[in-house]
RONU-554346 format. One line per 4 residues: number of its first residue (from 1); their letters; for each residue x, y, z of C-alpha. Coordinates in nm, 4 decimals, decimal comma. Layout:
BEGIN
NUM = a = X/Y/Z  ...
This chain:
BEGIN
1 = xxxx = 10,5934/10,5220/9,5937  10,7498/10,4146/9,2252  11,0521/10,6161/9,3131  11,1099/10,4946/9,6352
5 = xxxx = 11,0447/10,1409/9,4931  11,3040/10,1907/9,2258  11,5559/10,3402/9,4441  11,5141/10,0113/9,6879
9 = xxxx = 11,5312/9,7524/9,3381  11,8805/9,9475/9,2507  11,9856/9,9226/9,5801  11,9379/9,5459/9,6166
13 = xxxx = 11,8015/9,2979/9,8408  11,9694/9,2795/10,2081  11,8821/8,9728/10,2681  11,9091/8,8297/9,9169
17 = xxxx = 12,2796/8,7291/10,0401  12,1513/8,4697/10,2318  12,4624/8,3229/10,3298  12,6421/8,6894/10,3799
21 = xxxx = 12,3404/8,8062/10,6226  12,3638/8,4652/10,8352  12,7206/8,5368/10,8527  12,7492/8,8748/10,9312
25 = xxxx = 12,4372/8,8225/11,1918  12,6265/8,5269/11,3858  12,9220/8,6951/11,3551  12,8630/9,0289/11,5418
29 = xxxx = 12,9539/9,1332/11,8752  12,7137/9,3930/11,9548  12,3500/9,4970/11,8847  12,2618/9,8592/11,9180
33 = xxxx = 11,9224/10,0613/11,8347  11,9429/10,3565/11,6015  11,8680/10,6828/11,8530  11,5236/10,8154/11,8227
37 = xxxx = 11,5311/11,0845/11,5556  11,6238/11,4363/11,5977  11,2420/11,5035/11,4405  11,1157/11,2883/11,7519
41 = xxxx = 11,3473/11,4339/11,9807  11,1476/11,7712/11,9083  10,8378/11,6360/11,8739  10,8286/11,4298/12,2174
45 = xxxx = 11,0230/11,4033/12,5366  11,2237/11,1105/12,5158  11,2753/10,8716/12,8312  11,4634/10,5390/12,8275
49 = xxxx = 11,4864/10,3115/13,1394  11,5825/9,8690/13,0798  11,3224/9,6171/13,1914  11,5613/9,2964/13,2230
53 = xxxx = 11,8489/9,4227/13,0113  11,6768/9,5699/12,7136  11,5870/9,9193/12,7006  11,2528/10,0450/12,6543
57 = xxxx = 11,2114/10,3919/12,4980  10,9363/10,6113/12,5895  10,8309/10,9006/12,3838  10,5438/11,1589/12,5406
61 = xxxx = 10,4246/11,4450/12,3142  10,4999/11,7208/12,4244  10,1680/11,9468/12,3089  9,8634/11,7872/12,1660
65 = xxxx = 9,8988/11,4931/12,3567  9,5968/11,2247/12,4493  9,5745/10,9343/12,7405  9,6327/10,7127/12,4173
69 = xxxx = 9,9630/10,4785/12,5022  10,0490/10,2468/12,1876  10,3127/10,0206/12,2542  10,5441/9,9559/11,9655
73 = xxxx = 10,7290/9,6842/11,8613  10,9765/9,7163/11,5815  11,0232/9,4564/11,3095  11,4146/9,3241/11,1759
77 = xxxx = 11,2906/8,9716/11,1231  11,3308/8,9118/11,4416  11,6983/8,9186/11,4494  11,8058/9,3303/11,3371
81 = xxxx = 11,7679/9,6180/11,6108  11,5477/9,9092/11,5684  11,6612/10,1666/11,2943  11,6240/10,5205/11,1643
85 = xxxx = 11,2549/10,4062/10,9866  11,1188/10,2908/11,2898  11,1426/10,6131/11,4704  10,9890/10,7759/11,1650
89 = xxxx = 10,6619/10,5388/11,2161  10,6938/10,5970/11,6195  10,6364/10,9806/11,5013  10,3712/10,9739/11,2635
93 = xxxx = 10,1902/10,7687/11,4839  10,2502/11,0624/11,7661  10,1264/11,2756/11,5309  9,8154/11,0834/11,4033
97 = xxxx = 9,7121/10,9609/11,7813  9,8584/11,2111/12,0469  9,9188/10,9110/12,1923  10,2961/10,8304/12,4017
101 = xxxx = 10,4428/10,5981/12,2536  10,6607/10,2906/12,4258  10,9175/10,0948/12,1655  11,0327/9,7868/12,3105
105 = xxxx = 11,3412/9,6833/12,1868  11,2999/9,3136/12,2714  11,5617/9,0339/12,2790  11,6754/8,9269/11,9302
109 = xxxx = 11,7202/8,6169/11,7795  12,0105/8,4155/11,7260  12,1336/8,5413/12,0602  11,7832/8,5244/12,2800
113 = xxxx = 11,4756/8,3235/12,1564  11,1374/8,3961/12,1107  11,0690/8,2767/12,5524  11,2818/8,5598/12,6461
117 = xxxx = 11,1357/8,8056/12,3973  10,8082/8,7594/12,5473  10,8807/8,7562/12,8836  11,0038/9,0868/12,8176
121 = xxxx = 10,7079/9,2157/12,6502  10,4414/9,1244/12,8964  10,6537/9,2684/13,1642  10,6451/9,6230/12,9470
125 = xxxx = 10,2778/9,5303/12,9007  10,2185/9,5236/13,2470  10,3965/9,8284/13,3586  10,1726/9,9831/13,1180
129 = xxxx = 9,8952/9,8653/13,2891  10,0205/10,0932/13,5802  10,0029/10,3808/13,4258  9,7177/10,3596/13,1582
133 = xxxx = 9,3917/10,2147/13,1239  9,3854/9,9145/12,8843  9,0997/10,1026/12,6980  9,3849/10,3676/12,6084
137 = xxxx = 9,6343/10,1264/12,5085  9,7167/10,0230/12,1442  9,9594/9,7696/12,0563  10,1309/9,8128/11,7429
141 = xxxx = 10,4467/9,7011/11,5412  10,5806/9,6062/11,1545  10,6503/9,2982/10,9966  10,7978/9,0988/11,3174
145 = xxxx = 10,7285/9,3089/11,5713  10,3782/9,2853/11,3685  10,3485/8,9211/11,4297  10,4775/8,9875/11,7816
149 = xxxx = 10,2358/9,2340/11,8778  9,9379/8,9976/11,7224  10,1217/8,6983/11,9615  10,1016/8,9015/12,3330
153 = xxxx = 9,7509/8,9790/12,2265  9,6993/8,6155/12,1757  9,9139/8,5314/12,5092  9,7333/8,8285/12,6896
157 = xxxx = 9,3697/8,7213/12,5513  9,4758/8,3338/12,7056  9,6087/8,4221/12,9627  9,3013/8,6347/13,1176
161 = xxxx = 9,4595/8,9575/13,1217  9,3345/9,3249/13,0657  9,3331/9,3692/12,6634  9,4682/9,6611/12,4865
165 = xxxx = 9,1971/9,8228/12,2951  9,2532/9,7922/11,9620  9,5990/9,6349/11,7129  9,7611/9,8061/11,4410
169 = xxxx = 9,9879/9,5632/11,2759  10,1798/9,6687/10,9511  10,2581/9,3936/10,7025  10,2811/9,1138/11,0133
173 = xxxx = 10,5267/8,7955/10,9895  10,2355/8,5551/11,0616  10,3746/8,2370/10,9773  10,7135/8,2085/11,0512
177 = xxxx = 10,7987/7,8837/10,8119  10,6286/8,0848/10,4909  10,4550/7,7950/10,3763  10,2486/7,8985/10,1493
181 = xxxx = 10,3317/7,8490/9,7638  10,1910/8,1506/9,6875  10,5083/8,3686/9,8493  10,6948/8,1909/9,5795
185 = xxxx = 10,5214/8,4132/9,2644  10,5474/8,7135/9,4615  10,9138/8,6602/9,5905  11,0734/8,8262/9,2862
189 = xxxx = 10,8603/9,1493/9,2753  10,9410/9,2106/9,6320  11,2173/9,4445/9,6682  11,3139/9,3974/10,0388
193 = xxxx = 11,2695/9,0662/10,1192  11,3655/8,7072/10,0867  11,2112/8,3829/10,1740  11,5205/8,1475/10,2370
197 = xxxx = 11,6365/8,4227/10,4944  11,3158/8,4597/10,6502  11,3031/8,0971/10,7327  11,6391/8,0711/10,9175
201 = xxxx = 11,5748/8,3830/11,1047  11,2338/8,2178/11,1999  11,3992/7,8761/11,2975  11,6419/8,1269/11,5487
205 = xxxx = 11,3355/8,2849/11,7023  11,1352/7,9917/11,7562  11,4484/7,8041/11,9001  11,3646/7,4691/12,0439
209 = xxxx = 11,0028/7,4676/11,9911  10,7717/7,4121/11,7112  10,7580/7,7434/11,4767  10,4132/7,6677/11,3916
213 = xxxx = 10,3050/7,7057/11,7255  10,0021/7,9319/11,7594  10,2148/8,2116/11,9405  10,5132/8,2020/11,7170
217 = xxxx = 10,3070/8,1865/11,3948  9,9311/8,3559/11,4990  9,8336/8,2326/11,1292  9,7498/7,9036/11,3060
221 = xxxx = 9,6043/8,0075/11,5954  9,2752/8,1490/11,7170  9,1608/8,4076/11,5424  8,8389/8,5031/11,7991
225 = xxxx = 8,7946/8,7724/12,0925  9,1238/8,9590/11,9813  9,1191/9,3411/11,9960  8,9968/9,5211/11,6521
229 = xxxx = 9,2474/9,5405/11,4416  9,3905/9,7409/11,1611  9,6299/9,5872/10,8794  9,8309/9,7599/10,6198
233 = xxxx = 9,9980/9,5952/10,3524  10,1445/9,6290/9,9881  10,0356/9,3930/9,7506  10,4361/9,3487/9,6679
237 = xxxx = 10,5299/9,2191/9,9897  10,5545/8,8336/9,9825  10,3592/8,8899/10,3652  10,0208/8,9979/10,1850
241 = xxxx = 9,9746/8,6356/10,1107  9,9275/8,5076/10,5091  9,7901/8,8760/10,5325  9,5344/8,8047/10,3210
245 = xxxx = 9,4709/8,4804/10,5039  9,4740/8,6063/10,8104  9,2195/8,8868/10,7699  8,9961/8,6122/10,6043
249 = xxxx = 9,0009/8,4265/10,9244  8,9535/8,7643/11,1488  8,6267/8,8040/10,9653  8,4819/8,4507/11,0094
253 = xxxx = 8,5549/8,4658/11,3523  8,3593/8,7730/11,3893  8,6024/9,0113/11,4205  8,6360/9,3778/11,4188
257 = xxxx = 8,9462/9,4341/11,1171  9,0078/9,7217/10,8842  9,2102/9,5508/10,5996  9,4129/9,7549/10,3840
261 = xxxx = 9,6513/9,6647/10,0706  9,7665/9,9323/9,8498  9,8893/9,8494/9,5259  10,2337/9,8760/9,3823
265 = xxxx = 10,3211/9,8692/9,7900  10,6541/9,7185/9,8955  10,7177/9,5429/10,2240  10,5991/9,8238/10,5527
269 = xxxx = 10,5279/10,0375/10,3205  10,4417/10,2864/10,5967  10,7850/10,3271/10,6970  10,8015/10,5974/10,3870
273 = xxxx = 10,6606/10,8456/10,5712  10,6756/11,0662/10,2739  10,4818/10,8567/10,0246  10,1039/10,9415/9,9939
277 = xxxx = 10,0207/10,6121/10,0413  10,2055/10,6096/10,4318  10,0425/10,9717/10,4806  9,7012/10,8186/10,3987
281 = xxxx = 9,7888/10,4875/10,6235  9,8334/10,7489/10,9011  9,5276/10,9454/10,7818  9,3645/10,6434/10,8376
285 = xxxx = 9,5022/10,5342/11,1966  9,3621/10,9334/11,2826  8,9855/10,8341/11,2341  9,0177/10,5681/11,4368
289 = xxxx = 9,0577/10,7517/11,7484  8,8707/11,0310/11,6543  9,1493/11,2750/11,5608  9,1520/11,5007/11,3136
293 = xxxx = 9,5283/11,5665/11,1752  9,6029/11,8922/11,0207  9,8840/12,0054/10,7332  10,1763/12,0212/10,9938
297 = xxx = 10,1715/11,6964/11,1113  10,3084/11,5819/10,7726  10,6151/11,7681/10,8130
């Protein structure tokens, strides 16, 4: 973990540039996914089909596999695609869970807003509906697609649908305006990320309507009757402070969380798959369901 840390502080903050990242982002012409790993490509059989223009990837194990379905949701800050760390999360969680695994490459900010995004999503919830029970599906994503996944769980809790069984949310954008002085102290130990980007990229997603709205920013909504729900976050990731919050408010509502902040963590953390602390987060996301996880499916 201190390597990898060091290696991302010499490298520099991507969105530090706040004015070169706004640029480059309304400037582009094109947004396209990384490909699914060769490692996943070997590990699962990989199916793509598009559910109102935006591809959905599915990846089904092809030994080992359960009647788990987790449907991910990769972060970017609601404005990048998915890239070559995502698909190493999509297969550690094969490995932990057996489970097939959808990624839903959702609309992105500044081009679509946050209405289109989860149109899309409930649709790809729904299909899933068709083909698993909704005590066998998981949803789960990282830092925006965190705070997304928390939001349809919200929208599907209101709106009197089926729930997914159980959340696993890694370092979740829960407040989109980052309001609390806190992120300030933190700020400058986190390697990745930057508040004054953050906020623009949250003003894109939330478009016309208020980005403290309950489903944009699940800090201020209802916290009751959601799935359990696991968290993972680094205590150097400027998100551990609505984190922290947020799993406060999980447990006075009565609900079911397993909260976890590793120290000396930066910003999804779990997306270094070859860091003990990731193999442990994994470890971790094993017992839940049961399964135990053996030497190989560290490789």
């Amino acid at each position: 973990m201190r390597a990898t840390l060091l290696a991302m502080r010499l490298a520099g903050k991507e969105l530090g540039d706040t004015n070169k990242f706004v640029k480059s982002v309304r400037s582009r012409t094109s947004i396209q996914a990384a490909p699914p790993t060769k490692a996943l490509q070997k590990l699962c059989r990989i199916d793509t089909h598009v559910v109102d223009g935006h591809s959905v990837v599915v990846a089904r194990p092809r030994i080992r596999s359960t009647r788990l379905h987790i449907l991910y949701m990769p972060g970017g800050a609601f404005v990048s695609p998915a890239i070559w760390a995502h698909w190493g999360i999509v297969e550690q969680l094969v490995r932990a869970t057996g489970a097939t695994v959808t990624v839903a490459n959702y609309p992105l900010a500044p081009e679509h807003d946050h209405r289109a995004a989860y149109a899309f999503l409930m649709k790809v919830y729904q299909d899933a509906l068709k083909t698993s029970e909704p005590q066998h599906i998981v949803l789960c994503g990282d830092s925006a697609g965190g705070g997304a996944a928390l939001s349809l769980a919200t929208q599907i809790r209101d709106l009197g649908l089926p729930q997914p069984s159980r959340l696993i949310l890694f370092a979740p954008w829960l407040d989109l305006t980052l309001a609390d002085p806190l992120m300030e102290q933190i700020e400058p130990k986190d390697p990745d990320l930057c508040i004054k980007t953050l906020r623009i990229c949250g003003n894109w997603w939330a478009g016309e309507d208020n980005p403290c709205s309950p489903y944009l920013s699940p800090l201020y909504g209802d916290a009751s009757n959601l799935p359990p729900m696991d968290i993972f976050v680094g205590d150097l990731d400027l998100l551990v402070v609505d984190c922290r919050t947020y799993a406060q408010r999980v447990r006075d509502a009565g609900g079911a969380l397993n909260y976890t902040e590793v120290p000396g963590a930066f910003h999804v953390y779990v997306g270094a798959t070859w860091t003990p602390e990731a193999k442990s987060a994994y470890r971790s996301i094993a017992s839940r369901f049961a399964r135990p996880m053996h030497k190989a499916d560290f490789i």
